[in-house]
N, C-alpha and C positions, 0 to 999 in steps of 0.2 A: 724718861724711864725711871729716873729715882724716884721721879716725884709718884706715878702707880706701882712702884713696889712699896710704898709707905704703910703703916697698919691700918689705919684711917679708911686708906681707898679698897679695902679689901672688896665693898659694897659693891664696888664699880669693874675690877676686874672679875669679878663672879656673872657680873651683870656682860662684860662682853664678851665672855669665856661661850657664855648662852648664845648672845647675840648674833654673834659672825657664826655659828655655824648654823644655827639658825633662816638664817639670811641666804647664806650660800645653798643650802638644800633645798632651800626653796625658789630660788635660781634654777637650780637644777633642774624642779619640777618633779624631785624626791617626796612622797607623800606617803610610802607605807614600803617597808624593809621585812627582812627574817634577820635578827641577831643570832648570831653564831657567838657562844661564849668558847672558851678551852684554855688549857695548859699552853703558856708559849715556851712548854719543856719539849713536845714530844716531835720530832725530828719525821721527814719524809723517812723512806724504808733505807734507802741506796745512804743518807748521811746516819743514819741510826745503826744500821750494819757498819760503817766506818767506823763511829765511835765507840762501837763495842768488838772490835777487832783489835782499837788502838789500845782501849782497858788492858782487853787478854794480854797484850803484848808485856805492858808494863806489869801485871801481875808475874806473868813469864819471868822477868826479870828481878823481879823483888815478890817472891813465892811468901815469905814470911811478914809483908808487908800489912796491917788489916785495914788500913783504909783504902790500899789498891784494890784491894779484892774486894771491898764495900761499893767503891766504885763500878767495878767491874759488874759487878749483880744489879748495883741501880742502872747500865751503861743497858744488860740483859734485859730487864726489865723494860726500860723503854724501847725499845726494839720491836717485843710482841708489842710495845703500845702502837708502834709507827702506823699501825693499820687505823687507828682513828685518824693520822693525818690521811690519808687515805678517802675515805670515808666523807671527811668533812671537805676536801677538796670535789668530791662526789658530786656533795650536799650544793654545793656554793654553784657549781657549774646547772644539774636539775633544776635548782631555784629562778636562774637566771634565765635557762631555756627554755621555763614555764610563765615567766613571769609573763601576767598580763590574763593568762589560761583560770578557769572557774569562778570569774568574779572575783581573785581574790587582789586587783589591781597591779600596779606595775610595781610588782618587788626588786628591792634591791639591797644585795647580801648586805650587813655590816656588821663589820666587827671590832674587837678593840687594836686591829692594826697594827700587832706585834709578831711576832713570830712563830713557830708550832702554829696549834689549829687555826690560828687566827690568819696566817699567812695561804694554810691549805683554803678556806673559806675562799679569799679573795684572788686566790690563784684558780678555784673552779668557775668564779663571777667570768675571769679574764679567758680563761677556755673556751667561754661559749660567748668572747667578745663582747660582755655587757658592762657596765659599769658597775664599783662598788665601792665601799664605805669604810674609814679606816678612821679611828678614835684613838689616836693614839693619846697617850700619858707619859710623864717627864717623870724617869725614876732613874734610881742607880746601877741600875744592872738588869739586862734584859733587853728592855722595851726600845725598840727602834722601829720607824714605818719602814715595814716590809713592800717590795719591790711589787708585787699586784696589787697595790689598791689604786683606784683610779686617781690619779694627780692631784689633780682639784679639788677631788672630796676627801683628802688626805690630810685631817686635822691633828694638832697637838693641845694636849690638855694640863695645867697644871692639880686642878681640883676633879679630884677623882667623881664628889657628888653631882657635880654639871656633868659630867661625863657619863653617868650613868641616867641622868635623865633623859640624854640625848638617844640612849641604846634603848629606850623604852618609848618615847614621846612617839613613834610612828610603827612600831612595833609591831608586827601579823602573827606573829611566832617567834618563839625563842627556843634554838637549840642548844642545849648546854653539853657539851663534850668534855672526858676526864679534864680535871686543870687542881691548883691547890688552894690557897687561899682566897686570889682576889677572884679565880671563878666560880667560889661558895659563897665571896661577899655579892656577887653580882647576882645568883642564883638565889640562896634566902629573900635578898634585897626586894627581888621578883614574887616571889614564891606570897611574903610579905603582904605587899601591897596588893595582888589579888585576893589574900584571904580577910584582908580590912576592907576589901571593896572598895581601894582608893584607884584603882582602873579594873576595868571592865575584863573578863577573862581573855586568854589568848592561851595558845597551846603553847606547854612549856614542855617540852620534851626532854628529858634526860638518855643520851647516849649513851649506847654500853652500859647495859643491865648487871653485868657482872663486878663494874667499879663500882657504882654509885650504893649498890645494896651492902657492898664491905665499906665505902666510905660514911656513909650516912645511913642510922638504923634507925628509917620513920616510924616503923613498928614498937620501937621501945615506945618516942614519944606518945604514939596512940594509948599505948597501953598504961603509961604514967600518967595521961589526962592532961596531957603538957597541946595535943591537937585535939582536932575531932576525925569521927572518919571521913567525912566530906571532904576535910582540908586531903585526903592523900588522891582527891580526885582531882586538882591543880592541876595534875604532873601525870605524865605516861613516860614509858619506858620503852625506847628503841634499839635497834642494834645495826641498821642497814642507812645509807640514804635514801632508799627506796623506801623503805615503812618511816621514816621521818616526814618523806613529803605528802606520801596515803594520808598520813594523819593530821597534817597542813592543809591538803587539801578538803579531806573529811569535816575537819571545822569549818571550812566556808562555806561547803555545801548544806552543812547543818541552820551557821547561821550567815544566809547569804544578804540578807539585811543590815547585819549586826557590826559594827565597826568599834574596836577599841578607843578610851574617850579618857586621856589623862589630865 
């Protein structure tokens, strides 16, 4: 072990970081997924109503308080969000009960294996008793493999950029659900590489129309000359898992030929 945490060998564990999961998925006879991106902030309904009951409390208690009550409004906030876990648990379950249906091969969900959306995903996989995909990442706070992804295909990652080659290298579709940073690095990262034509298009859907047009204003860039307009044809805008999978399956119908090629 000391001897591959050395600087030297960095080459090498980047090289098996690839490797074993690599290996393993294709053991599995894993050949084509839907990544699920999201926040692993935002809480099912039943624990988001808990922890915005337990805010109020303590506001109650400390009235003049303002990070209780800062609290308490972000506690509010994710509450109406609870309905993307919702959703994405939806998503994960429809994927899996289809998977195989329109030529679009035998999908299977994955995600980055943490908590919030990423948990709802692979708890809909497990609902409809199919297997599914967990990437997890080694960080300070947060990220732990959530209890549905399937055992075996339940990886840990130190290098976020293998990790993110994996969430693409078999890729049908990617839904991207509210999340904060590392779900805009994972979403540009995307976004990115289809507008270079370094992979082949796939439908990238942004869930919940109403987050993503206050979080990110593609409009300005068109209009600063920073895109083109073609670039805002990448991306559609969903709100249901029902019009997530229309639009997943609508792609394969279009191009039932066509297979993503990284």
């Amino acid at each position: 072990a000391d001897f591959l945490l050395r600087d030297e060998m960095r080459a090498v564990r980047l090289q098996l970081e690839m490797q074993k999961t690599e290996t393993i998925l294709k053991e599995h006879d894993v050949n084509a997924t839907v990544t699920i991106f999201g926040s692993a902030r935002i809480p099912d309904e039943e624990t988001a109503k808990e922890q915005l009951e337990a805010a109020e409390r303590e506001v109650k208690n400390e009235p003049l308080n303002p990070l209780l009550k800062q609290q308490a409004e972000v506690a509010r906030r994710l509450y109406s969000r609870s309905r993307y876990y919702e959703e994405a648990r939806k998503l994960g379950r429809i994927i899996s009960e289809n998977s195989g249906s329109n030529g679009n091969g035998n999908l299977v969900v994955i995600t980055g294996g943490g908590p919030g959306i990423m948990e709802a995903a692979n708890r809909g996989a497990l609902d409809a008793n199919a297997k599914s995909i967990g990437l997890n990442i080694v960080l300070p706070f947060e990220q732990a493999p959530n209890t549905y992804i399937t055992p075996e295909l339940s990886f840990q990652f130190h290098y976020f950029a293998i990790r993110k080659m994996h969430f693409l290298m078999r890729s049908r579709a990617l839904v991207v659900f509210p999340g904060g940073f590392g779900t805009m690095d994972e979403l540009f990262e995307t976004l990115t590489l289809i507008q270079t034509k370094k992979i082949e298009p796939v439908p990238v859907l942004l869930f919940g129309r109403e987050f993503w047009e206050k979080a990110l204003n593609f409009e300005l860039l068109l209009h600063e000359g920073m895109i083109s307009s073609k670039d805002l044809d990448i991306f559609k805008y969903v709100d249901t898992a029902e019009e997530a999978w229309q639009e997943i399956t609508a792609f394969f119908e279009k191009n039932t030929n066509e297979h993503p090629k990284h």
